[in-house]
N, C-alpha and C positions, 0 to 999 in steps of 0.2 A: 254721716251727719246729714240730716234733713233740712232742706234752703227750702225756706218758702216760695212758693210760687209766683212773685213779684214780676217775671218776666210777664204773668200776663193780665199787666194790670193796663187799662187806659195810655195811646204815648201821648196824647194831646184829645182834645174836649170835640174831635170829629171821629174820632177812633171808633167807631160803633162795631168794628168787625173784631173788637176784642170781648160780644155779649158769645160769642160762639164758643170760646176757651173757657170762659166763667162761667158757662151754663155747666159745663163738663165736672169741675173743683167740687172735689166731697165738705162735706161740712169742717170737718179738719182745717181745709188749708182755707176755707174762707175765714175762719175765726184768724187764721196767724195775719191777714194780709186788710182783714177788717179798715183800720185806720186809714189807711192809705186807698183803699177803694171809696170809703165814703167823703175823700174828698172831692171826687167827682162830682158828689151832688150838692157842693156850694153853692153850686148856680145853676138851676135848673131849665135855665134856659141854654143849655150845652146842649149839643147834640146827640152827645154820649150817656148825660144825666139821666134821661128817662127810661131808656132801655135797661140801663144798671139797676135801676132802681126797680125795674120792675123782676128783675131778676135777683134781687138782694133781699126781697121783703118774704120768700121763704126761709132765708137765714135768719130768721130774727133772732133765733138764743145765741147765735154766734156773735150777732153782730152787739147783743147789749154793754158789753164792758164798752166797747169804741164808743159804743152813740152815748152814754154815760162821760166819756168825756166831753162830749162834744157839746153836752146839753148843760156843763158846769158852769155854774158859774163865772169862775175864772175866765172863761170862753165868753168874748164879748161880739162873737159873730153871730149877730142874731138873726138875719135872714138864713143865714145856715142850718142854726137849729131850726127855724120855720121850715125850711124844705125837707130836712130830716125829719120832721116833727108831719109833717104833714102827707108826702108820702113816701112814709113806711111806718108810724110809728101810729099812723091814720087807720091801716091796716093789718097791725100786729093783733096776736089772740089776746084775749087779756089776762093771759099769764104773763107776757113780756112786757105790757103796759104796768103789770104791777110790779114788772123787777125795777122800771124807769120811777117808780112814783115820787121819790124823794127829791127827785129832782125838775119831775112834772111839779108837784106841789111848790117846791122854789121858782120855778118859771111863773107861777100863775100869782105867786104875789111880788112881782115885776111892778117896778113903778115904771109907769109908759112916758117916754122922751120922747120918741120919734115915730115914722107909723111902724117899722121892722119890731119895735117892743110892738106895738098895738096890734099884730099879725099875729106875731109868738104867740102870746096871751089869751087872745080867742082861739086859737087852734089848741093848746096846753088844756084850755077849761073845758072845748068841746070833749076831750080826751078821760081826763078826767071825771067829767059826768056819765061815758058810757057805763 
């Protein structure tokens, strides 16, 4: 039986010598462990966040189901999807932009409360108009 490879995920938001084991994961086990790695980029000001990120955004068909949650509705963490939204989803082909679009197009008629909607929003429609 196959155990996803979780042991090498992030142990804490300084962990940057976990970008050496991730770089290694074939496209396979980054799809099983998707979730759970993109929580590192909830806050992009980690130390860990940027290097993931720049090493997750050749995943992109792997990572769509995860980011598809994340960008749900239901999900009211909206600097998250801004950081999600912004890099990686900034630099996906737009084939993968248009697997997000149903849920890019819900983002972008957000009624803006705070500036975190007013971020989302401009980054969603920048996206959208490519």
């Amino acid at each position: 039986m196959y155990t996803p490879p979780l042991y090498l995920l992030p142990k804490d938001k300084y962990y940057i010598s976990a970008m050496a084991d991730i770089k290694k994961l074939k496209s396979s086990e980054i799809s099983q462990i998707a979730s759970p790695l993109l929580k590192w980029l909830a806050d992009m000001n980690w130390p860990v966040a940027k290097p993931l990120a720049e090493e997750l955004v050749f995943f992109h068909k792997e990572l769509i189901p995860a980011i598809k949650n994340i960008l749900h509705k239901d999900n009211t963490n909206n600097i998250w999807k801004y950081w999600i939204i912004s890099f990686l989803g900034n630099r996906f082909p737009i084939e993968s932009i248009l697997l997000l679009k149903e849920e890019l197009v819900e983002i972008s008629r957000l009624t803006v409360k705070y500036e975190d909607d007013e971020l989302l929003k401009e980054i969603v429609v920048e996206i959208i108009a490519r």
